[in-house]
N, C-alpha and C positions, 0 to 999 in steps of 0.2 A: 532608531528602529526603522526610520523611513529608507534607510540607504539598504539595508539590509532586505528590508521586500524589495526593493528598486533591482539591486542587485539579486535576486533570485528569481522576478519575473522579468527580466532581459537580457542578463546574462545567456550563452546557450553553457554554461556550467551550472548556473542557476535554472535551470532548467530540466538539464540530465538531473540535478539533484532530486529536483519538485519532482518530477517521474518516478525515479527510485522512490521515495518516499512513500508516493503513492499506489504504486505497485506492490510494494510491502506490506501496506495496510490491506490493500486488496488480497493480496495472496492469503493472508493473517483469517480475512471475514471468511475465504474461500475454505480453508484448512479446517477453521473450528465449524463451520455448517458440512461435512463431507465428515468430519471424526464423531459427531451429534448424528448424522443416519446411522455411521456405523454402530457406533453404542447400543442404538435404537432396535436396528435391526439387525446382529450380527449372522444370519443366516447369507444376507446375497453378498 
């Protein structure tokens, strides 16, 4: 398990991964809080 973090925090492929990852998670909280106003509010 240790080569496997090793390798995703200094790789720059382990890297773009841990981004991607991350970004997706992010998009993901973005998406469900933005589709919850709309539900809420569908008038705006």
């Amino acid at each position: 398990m240790d080569v496997v973090l090793d390798l995703l925090f200094t790789s720059p492929i382990g890297l773009l991964s841990l981004f991607t990852i991350l970004f997706i998670i992010g998009m993901a909280f973005f998406l469900i809080g933005w589709y919850k106003r709309k539900i809420d509010n569908p008038e705006e």
